[in-house]
MMTF fields as JSON, N, C-alpha, C and O atoms, coordinates in Angstrom:
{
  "mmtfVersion": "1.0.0",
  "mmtfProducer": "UNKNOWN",
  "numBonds": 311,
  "numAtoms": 312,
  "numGroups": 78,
  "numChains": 1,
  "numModels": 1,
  "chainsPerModel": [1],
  "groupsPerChain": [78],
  "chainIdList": ["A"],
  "bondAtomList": [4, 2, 8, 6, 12, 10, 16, 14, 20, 18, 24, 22, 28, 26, 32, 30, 36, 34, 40, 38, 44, 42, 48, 46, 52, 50, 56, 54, 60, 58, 64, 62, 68, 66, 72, 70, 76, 74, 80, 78, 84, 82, 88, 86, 92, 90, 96, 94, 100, 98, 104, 102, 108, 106, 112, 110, 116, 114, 120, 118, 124, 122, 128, 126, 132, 130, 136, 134, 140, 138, 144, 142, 148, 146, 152, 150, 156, 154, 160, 158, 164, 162, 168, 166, 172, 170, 176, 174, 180, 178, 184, 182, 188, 186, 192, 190, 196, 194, 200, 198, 204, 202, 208, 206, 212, 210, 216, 214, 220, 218, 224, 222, 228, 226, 232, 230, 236, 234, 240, 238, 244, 242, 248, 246, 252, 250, 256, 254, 260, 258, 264, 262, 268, 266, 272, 270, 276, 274, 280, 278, 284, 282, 288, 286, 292, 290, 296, 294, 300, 298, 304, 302, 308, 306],
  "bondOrderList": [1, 1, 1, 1, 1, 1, 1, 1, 1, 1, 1, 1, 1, 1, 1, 1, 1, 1, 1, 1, 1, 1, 1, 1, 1, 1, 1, 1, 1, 1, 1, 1, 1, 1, 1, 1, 1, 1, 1, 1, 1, 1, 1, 1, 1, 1, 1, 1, 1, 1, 1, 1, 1, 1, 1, 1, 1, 1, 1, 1, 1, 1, 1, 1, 1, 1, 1, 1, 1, 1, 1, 1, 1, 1, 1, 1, 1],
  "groupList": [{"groupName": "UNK", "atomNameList": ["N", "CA", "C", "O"], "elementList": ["N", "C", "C", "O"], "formalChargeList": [0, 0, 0, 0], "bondAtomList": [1, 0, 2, 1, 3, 2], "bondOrderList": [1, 1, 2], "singleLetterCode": "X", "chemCompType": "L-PEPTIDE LINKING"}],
  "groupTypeList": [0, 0, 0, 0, 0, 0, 0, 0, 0, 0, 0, 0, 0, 0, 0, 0, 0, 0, 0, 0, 0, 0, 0, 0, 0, 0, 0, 0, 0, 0, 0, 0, 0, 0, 0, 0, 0, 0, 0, 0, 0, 0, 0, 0, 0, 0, 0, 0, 0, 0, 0, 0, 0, 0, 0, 0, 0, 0, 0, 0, 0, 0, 0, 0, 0, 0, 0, 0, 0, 0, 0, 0, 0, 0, 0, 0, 0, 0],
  "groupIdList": [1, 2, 3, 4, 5, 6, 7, 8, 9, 10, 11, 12, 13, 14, 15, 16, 17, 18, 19, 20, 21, 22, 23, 24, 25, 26, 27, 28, 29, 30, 31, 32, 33, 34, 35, 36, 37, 38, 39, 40, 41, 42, 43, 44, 45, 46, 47, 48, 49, 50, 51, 52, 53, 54, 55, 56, 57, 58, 59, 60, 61, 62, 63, 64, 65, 66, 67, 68, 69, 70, 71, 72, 73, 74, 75, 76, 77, 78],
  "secStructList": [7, 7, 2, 2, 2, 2, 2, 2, 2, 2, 2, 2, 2, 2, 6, 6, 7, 2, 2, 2, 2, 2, 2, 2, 2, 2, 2, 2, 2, 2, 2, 2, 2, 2, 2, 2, 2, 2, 6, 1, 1, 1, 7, 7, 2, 2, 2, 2, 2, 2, 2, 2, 2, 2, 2, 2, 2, 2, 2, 2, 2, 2, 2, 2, 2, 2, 2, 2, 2, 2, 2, 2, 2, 2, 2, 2, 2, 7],
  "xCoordList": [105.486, 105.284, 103.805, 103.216, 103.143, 101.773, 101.694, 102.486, 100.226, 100.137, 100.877, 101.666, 100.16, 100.293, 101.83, 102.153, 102.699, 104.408, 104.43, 105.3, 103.734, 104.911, 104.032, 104.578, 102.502, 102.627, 103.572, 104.246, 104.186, 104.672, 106.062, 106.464, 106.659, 107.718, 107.589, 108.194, 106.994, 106.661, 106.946, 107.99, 105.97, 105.829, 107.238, 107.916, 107.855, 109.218, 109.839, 110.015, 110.178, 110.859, 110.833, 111.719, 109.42, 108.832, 109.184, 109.725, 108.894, 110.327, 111.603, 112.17, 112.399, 113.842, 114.745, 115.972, 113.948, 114.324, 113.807, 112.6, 114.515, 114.063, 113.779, 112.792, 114.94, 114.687, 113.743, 113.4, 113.176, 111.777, 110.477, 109.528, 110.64, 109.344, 109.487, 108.425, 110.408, 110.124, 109.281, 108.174, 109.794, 109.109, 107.872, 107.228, 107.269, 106.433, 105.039, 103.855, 105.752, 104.785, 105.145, 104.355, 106.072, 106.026, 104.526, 103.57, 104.728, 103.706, 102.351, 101.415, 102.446, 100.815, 100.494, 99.291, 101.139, 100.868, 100.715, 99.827, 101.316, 101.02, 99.673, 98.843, 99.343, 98.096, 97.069, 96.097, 97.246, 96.375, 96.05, 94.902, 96.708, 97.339, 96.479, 95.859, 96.602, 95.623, 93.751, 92.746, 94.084, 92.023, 91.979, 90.997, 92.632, 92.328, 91.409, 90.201, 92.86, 92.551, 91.197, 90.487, 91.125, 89.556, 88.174, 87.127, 88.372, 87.216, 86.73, 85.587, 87.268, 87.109, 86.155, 86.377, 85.199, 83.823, 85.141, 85.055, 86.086, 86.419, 88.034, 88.269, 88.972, 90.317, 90.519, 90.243, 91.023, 91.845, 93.005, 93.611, 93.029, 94.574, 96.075, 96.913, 96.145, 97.33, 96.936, 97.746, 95.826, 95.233, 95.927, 96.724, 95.323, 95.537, 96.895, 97.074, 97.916, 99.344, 99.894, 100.672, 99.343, 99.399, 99.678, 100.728, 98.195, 97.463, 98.673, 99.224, 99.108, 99.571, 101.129, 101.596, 101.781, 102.926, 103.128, 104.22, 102.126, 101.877, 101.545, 102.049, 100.749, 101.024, 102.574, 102.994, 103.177, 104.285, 104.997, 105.509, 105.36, 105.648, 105.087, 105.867, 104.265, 103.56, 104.304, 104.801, 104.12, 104.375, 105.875, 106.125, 106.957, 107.921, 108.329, 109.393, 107.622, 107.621, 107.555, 108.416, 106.048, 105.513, 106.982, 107.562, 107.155, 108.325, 109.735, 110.249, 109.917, 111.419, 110.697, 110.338, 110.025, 108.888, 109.364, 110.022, 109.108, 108.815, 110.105, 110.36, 111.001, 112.691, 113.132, 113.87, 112.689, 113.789, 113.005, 113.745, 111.667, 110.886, 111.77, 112.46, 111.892, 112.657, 114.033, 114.557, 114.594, 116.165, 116.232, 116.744, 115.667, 115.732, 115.009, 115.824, 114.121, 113.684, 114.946, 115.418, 115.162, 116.719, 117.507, 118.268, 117.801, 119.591, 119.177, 120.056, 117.7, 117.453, 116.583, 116.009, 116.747, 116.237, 117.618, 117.543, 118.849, 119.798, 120.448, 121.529],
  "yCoordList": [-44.374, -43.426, -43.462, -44.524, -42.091, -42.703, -42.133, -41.295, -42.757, -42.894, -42.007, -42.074, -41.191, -39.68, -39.203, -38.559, -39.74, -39.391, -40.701, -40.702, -41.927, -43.184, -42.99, -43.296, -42.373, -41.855, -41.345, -41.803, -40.207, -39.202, -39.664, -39.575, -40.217, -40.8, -41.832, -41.496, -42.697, -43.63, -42.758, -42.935, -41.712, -40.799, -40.477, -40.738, -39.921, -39.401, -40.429, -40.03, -41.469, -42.843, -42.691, -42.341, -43.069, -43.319, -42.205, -42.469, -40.966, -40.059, -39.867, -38.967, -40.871, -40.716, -41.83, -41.788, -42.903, -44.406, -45.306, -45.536, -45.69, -46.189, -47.537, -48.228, -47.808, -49.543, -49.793, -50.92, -48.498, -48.533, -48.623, -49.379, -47.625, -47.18, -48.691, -49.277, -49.164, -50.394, -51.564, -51.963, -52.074, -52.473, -52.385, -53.366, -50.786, -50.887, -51.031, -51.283, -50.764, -51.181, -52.773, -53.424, -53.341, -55.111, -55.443, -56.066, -54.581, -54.758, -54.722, -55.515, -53.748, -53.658, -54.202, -54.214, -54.559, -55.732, -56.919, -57.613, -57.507, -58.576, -58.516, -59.297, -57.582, -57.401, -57.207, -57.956, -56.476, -56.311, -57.947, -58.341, -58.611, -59.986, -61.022, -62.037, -60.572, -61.606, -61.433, -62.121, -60.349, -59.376, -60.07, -60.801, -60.325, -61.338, -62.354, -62.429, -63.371, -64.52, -64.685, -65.683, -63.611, -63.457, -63.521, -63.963, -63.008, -62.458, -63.716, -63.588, -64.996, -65.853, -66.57, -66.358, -67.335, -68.336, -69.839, -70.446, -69.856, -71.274, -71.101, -70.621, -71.549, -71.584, -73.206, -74.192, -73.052, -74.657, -74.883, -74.028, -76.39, -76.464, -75.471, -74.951, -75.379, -74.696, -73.603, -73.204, -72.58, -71.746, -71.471, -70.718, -72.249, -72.343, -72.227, -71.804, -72.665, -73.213, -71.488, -70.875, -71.095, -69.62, -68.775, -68.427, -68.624, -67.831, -67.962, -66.951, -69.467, -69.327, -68.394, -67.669, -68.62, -68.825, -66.943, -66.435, -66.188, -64.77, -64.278, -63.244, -65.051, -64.514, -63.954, -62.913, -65.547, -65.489, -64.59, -63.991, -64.066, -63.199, -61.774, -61.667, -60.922, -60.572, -59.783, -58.658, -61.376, -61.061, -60.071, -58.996, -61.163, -60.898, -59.413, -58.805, -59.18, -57.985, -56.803, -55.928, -56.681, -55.856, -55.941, -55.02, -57.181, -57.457, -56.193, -55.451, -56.648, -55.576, -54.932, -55.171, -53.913, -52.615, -52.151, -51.112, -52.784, -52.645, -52.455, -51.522, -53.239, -53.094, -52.052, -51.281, -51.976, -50.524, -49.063, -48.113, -48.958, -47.79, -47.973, -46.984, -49.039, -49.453, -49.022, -48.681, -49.079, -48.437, -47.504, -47.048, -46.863, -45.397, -44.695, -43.94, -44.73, -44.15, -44.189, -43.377, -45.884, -45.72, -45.042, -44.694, -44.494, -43.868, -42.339, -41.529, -42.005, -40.328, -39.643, -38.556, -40.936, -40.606, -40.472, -39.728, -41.351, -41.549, -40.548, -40.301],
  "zCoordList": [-225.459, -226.545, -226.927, -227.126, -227.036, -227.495, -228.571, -229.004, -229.361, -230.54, -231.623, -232.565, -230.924, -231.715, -232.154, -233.153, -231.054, -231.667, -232.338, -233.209, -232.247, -232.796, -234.599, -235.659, -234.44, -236.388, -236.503, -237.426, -235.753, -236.291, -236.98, -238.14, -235.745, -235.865, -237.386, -238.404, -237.349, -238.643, -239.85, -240.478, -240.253, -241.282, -241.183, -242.176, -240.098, -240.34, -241.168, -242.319, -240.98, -241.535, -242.822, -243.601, -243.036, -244.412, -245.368, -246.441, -245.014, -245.864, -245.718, -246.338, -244.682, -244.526, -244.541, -244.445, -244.682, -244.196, -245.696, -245.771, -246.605, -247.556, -247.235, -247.489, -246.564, -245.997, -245.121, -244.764, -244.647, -243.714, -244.475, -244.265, -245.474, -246.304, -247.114, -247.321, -247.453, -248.672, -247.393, -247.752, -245.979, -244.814, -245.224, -245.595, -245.185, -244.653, -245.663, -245.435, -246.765, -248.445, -248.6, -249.284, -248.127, -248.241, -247.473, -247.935, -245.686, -244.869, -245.604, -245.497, -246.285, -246.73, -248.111, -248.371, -248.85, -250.077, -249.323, -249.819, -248.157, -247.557, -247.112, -247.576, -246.173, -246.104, -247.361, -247.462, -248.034, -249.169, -249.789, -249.586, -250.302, -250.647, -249.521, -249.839, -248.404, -247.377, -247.178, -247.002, -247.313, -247.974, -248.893, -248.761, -250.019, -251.389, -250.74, -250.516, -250.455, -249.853, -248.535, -248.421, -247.78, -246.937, -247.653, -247.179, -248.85, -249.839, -250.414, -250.851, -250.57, -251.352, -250.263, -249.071, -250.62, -250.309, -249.382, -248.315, -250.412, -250.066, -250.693, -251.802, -249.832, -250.167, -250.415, -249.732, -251.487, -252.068, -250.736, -250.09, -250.633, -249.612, -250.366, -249.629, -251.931, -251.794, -251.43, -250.593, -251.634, -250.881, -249.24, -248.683, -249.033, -247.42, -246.784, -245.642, -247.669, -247.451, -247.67, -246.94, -248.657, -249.485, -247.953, -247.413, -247.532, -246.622, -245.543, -245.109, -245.076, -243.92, -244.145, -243.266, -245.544, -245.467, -245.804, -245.554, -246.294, -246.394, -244.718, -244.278, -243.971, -242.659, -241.933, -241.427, -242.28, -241.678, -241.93, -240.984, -243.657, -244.401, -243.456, -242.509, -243.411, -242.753, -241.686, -241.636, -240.393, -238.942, -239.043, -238.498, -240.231, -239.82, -240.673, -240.55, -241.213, -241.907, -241.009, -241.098, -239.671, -238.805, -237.52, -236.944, -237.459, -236.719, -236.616, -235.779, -238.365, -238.523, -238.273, -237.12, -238.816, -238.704, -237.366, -237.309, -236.359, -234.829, -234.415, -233.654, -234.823, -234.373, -234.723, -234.11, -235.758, -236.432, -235.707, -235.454, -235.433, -234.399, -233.081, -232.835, -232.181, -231.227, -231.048, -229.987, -232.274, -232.703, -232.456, -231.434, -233.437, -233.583, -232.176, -231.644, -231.677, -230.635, -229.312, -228.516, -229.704, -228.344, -228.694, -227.79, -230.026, -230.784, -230.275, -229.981, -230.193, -230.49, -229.135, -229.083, -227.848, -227.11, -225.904, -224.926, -226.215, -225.424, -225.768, -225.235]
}
């Protein structure tokens, strides 16, 4: 799929898929939330513990994200 249908497709979601669109605003407060933590000179260890444990948060966030594009592309392509 290239780019250009898998926006499209996304945008479709994000106005039809609530459990997608909430995905994909977790996705980007996580991110937003990790720019914090980049911006700073020096992270404290709970800092650090923070940082890692918002990654993880994160991955597995982009993760569902990716499954549920995967889904749906197999349900509407078969």
């Amino acid at each position: 799929m290239d780019r250009n249908a898998q926006e499209e497709l996304k945008a479709h979601l994000m106005q039809t898929d609530e459990d997608f669109r909430h995905l994909v605003e977790q996705h980007s407060e996580l991110a937003h939330q990790l720019e914090d933590l980049a911006s700073r000179p020096h992270l404290t260890d709970q800092e650090q513990v923070e940082e890692v444990r918002l990654k993880k948060m994160k991955l597995h966030a982009k993760d569902l994200i990716e499954a549920r594009l995967s889904r749906y592309r197999a349900q509407h392509v078969a």
